[in-house]
C-alpha positions as CSV (number, residue, x, y, z in Angstrom):
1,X,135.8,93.7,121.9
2,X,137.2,91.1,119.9
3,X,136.5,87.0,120.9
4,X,139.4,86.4,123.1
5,X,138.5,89.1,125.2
6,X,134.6,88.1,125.4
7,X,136.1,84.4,125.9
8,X,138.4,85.4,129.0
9,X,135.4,87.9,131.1
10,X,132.5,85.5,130.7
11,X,135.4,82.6,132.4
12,X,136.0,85.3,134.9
13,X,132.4,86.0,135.8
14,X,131.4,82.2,135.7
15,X,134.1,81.1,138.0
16,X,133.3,84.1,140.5
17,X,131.5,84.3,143.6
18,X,127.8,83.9,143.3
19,X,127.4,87.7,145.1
20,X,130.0,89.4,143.1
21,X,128.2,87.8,140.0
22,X,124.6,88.8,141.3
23,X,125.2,92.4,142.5
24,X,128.0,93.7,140.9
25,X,129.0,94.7,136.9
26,X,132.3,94.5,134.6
27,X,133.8,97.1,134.0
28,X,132.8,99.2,130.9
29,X,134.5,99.2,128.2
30,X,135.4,101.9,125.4
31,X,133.0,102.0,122.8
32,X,134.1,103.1,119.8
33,X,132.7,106.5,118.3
34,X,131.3,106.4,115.1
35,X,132.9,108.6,112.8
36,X,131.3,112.1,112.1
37,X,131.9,113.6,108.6
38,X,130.2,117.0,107.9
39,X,129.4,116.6,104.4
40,X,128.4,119.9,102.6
41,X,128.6,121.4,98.6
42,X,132.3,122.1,99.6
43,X,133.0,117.8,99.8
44,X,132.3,117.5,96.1
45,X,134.8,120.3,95.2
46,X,138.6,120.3,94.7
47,X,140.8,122.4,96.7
48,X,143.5,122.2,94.7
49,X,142.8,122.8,91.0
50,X,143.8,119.9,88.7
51,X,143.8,120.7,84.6
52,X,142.1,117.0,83.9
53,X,143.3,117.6,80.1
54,X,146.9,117.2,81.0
55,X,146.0,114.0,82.8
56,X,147.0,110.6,80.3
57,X,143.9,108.8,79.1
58,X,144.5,104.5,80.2
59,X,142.3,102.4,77.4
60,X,139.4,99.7,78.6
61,X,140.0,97.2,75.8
62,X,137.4,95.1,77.5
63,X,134.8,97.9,76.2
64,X,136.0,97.8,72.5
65,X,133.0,96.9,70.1
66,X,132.5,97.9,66.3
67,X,131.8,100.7,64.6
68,X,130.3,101.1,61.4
69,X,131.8,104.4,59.6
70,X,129.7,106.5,57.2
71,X,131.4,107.7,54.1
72,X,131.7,111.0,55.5
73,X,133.1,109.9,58.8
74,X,135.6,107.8,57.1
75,X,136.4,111.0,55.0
76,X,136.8,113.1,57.9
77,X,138.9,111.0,60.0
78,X,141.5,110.0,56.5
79,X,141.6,113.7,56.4
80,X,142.6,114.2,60.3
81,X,144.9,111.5,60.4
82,X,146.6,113.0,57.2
83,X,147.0,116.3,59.1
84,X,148.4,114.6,62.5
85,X,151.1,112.8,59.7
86,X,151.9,115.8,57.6
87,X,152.9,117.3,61.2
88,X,156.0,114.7,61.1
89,X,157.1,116.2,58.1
90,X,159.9,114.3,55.6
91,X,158.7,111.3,53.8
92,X,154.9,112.2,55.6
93,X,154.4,115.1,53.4
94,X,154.2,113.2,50.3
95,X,151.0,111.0,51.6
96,X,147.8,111.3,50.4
97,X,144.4,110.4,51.3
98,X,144.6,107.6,49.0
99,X,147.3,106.0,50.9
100,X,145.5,105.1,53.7
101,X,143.5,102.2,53.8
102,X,141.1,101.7,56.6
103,X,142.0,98.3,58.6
104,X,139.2,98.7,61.6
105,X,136.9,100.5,63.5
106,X,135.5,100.8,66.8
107,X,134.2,102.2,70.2
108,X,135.8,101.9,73.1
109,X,135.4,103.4,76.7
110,X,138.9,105.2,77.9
111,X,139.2,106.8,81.4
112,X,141.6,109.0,83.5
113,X,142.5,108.3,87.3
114,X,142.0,111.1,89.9
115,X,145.5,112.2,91.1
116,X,143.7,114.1,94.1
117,X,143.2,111.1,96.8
118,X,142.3,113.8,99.2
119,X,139.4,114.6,97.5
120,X,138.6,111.0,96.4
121,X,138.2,110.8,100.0
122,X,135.7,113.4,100.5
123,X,134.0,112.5,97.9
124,X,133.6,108.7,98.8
125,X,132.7,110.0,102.4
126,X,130.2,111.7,100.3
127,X,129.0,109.4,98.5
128,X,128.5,107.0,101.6
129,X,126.7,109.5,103.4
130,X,124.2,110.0,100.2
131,X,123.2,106.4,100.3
132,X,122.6,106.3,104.2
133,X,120.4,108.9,103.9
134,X,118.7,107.0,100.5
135,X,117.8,103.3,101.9
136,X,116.1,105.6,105.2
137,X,114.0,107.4,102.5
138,X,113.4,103.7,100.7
139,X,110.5,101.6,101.6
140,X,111.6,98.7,104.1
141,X,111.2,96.2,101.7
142,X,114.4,97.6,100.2
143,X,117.0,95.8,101.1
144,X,120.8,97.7,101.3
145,X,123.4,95.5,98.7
146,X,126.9,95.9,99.6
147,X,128.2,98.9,98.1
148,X,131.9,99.2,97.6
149,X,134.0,102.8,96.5
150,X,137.4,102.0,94.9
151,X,139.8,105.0,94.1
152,X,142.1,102.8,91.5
153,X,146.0,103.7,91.9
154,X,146.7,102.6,88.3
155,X,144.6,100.5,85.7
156,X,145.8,97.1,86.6
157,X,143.1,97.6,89.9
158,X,140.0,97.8,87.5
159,X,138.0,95.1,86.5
160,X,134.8,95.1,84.4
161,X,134.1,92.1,85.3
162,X,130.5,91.6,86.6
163,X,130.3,92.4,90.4
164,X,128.5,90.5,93.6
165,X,126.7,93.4,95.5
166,X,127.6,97.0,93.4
167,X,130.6,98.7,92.9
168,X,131.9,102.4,92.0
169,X,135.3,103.2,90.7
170,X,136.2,106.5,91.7
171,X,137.9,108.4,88.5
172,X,138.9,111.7,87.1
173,X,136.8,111.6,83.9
174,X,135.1,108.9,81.5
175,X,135.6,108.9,77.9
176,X,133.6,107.2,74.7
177,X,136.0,107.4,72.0
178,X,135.8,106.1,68.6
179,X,138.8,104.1,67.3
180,X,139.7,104.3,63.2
181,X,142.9,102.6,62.4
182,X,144.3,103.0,59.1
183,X,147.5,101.5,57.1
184,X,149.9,103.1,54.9
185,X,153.4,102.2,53.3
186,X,156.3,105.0,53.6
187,X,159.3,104.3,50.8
188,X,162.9,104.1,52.7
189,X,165.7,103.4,50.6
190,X,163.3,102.5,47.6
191,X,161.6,100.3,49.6
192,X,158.1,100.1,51.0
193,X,157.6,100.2,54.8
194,X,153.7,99.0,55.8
195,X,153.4,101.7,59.0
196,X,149.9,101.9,60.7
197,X,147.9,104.8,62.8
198,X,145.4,105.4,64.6
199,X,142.6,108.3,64.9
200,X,140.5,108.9,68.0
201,X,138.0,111.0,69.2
202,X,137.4,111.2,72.7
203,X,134.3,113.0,74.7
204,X,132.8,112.8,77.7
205,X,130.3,109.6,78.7
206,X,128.1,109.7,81.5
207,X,125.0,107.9,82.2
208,X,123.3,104.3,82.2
209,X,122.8,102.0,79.9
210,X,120.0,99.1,80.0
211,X,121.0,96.1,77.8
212,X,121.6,93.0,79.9
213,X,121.2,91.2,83.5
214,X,124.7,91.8,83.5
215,X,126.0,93.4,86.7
216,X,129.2,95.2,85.8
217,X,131.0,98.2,88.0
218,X,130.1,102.0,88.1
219,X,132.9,104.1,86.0
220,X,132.0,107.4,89.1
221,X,133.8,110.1,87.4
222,X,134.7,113.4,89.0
223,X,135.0,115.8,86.0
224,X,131.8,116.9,86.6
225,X,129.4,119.3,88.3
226,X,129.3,119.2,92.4
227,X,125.5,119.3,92.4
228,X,126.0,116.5,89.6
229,X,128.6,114.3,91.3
230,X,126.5,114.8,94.3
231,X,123.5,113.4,92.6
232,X,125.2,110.6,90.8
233,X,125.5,107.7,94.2
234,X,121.8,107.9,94.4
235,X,121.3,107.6,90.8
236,X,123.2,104.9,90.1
237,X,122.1,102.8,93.0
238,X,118.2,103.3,92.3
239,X,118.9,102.5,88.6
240,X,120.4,99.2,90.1
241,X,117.7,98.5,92.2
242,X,115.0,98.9,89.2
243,X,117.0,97.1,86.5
244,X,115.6,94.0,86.8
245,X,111.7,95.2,87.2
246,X,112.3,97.0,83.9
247,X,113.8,93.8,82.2
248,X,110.8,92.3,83.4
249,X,108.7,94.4,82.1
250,X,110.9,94.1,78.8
251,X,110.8,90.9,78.7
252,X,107.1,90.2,78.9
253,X,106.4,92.9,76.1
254,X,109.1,91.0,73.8
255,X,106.1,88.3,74.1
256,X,103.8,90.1,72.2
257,X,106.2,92.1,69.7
258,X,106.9,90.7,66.2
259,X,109.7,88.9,66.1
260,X,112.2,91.6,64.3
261,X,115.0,93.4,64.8
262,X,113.8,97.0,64.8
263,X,110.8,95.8,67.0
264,X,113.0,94.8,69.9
265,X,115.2,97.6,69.1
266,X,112.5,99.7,69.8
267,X,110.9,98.1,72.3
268,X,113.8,98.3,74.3
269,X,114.4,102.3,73.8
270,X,111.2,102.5,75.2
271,X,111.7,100.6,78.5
272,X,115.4,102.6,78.9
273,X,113.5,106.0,78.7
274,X,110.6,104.8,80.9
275,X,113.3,104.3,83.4
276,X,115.4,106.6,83.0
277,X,112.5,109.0,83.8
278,X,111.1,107.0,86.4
279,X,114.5,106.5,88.5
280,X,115.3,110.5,87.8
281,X,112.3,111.7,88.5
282,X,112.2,109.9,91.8
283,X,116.4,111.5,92.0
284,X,115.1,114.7,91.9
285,X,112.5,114.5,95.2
286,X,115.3,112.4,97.1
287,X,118.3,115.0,96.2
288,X,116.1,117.8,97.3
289,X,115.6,115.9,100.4
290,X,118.9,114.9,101.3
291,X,120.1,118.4,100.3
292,X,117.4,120.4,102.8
293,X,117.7,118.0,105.7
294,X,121.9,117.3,105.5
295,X,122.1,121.4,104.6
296,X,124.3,120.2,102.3
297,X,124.5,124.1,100.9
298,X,122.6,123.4,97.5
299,X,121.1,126.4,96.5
300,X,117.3,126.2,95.1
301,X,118.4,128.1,91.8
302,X,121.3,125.7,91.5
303,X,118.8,122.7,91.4
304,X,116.7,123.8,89.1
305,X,119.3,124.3,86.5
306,X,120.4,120.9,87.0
307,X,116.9,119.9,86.6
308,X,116.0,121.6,83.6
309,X,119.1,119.7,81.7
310,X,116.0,117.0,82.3
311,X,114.2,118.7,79.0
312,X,116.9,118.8,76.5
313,X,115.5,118.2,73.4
314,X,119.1,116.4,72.3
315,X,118.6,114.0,75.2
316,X,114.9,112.5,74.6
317,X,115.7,109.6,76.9
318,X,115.0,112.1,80.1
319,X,112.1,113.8,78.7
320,X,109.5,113.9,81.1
321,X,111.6,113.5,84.4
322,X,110.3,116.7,85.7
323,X,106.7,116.1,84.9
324,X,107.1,112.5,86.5
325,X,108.5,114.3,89.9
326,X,105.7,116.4,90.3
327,X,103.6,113.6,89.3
328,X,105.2,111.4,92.4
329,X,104.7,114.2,95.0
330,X,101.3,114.1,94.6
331,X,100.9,110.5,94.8
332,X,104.2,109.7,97.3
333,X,107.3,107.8,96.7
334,X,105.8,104.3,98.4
335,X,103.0,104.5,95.8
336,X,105.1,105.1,92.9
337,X,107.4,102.7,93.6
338,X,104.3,100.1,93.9
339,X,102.7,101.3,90.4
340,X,105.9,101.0,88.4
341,X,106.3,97.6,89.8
342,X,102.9,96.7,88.9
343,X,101.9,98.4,85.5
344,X,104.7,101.1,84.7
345,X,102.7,102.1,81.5
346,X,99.5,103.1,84.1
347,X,102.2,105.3,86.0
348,X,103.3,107.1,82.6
349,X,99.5,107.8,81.5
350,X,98.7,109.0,84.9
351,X,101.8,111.7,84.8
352,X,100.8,112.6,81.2
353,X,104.1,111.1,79.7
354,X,104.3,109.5,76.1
């Protein structure tokens, strides 16, 4: 019922007799229904294949920073960019490593958009549904930011800018790509022509990455697993909600670190694993939750083999996860929540985690 309408009955009922007032009752009006979306394993798959290599990679020249190239890595990506050259044939063939001369280097994040908005949809629906069924698990004292899902139609609708509340763009894939741009001069005519190229190597980024107070968007990126895309909401809104408690935590240790470089730097890998774990390890008892009550279709084999991604030797920052999940069921969620808080480095001993 919108104001007008609220404005014009109460003027009606004032300005009617006192017995119609007292013993009779406005009419009822139609409440809207909520909207019911049965979420299962199927929302986070497509039904219509899409072959996300065909789709063009859009550059986030906001993300560009530098990147210091090894000898070998600057060997190796001359020698590519020779190759891609030499392709062109003519006056290409006669370059040689030599003639290039390295002008820059650096990262930067590219990403794809998702052509299916069908499945964007199910998926945000998804997602939605994930974090109601998150801040019931939470502790009250959590309270729900405003959470936004943006499917972007082209690049000009993303913004890295930092965000009020947080904010998920809804893409195809997410890319870290490293940037080497060479020089070279081609003779036309018996003249030299300066010509330029570039050599990039794309692969897949996920994750989080603790650095800042800054609040910038979530790059939500579809090219992944369904029990991982699934997952991911939950993850990246717990992370969000223990980001400043872990800078906190960073921040008072950087009080009684020697003032260097690799101090800080370590310092502050230590405080990105103990979160990583932490929020994870907490992931892992909520997904299995929302999975069994929602009968989202999640089979039990299925989540361990996500889970056991957790102990990859080639990702140390996740080491432990596991261990700290069983460590929270026997304690409870409320209680580990209140320790990591309080004395994070009391949780870790007490789960047997360096």
């Amino acid at each position: 019922m919108n104001r007008k309408t609220a404005a014009i009955g109460l003027v009606a009922l004032l300005s009617a007799p006192l017995a119609y007032t007292l013993f009779s009752k406005l009419p009822d009006q139609p409440q809207e229904q909520p909207k019911f979306v049965k979420i299962s394993k199927s929302s986070y798959r497509r039904l219509h294949p899409v072959n996300l290599n065909n789709l063009q990679f859009h550059r986030s020249h906001q993300t560009q920073s530098d990147l210091a190239l090894s000898e070998d890595e600057l060997q190796s990506a001359k020698e590519a960019t020779l190759r891609n050259l030499k392709v062109r044939g003519g006056v290409f063939t006669h370059l040689t490593l030599d003639d290039l001369t390295l002008k820059e280097s650096f990262e930067e994040d590219w990403y794809k958009l998702e052509p299916d908005k069908n499945y964007a949809s199910r998926v945000v629906d998804a997602a939605q549904d994930s974090l109601d069924f998150l801040f019931e698990k939470l502790p009250v004292t959590f309270k729900r930011p405003d959470i936004e899902f943006i499917v972007p139609k082209n690049g000009s609708e993303i913004s890295l800018k930092d965000v009020d509340g947080i904010r998920f763009y809804l893409l195809a894939g997410i890319y870290g790509t490293r940037v080497v741009h060479f020089s070279y001069s081609l003779k036309h005519n018996g003249t030299e022509v300066p010509m330029e190229e570039e050599c990039f190597a794309p692969s897949p980024r996920g994750g989080w990455r603790l650095d800042s107070y800054a609040n910038p968007p979530i790059m939500y990126g579809t090219d992944r697993s369904p029990i991982t895309i699934a997952e991911t909401p939950m993850l990246e809104v717990l992370h969000k909600i223990f980001q400043p408690t872990t800078m906190q935590h960073y921040g008072n240790e950087l009080l009684t670190i020697p003032n260097t470089y690799w101090a800080q730097d370590k310092s502050l890998e230590k405080w990105v694993h103990r979160e990583e774990v932490f929020v994870h390890g907490l992931g892992i008892i909520l997904f299995e939750q929302y999975n069994a009550e929602r009968n989202l279709g999640f089979s039990a084999t299925e989540i361990s083999k996500r889970n056991a991604e957790y102990d990859n030797p080639q990702e140390q920052r996740y080491n432990g996860t596991n261990k700290m999940a069983v460590f929270m069921r026997s304690i409870g969620i409320e209680k580990a929540i209140e320790v990591y808080k309080e004395d994070p480095e009391d949780l870790f001993e007490a789960a047997g985690i360096q």
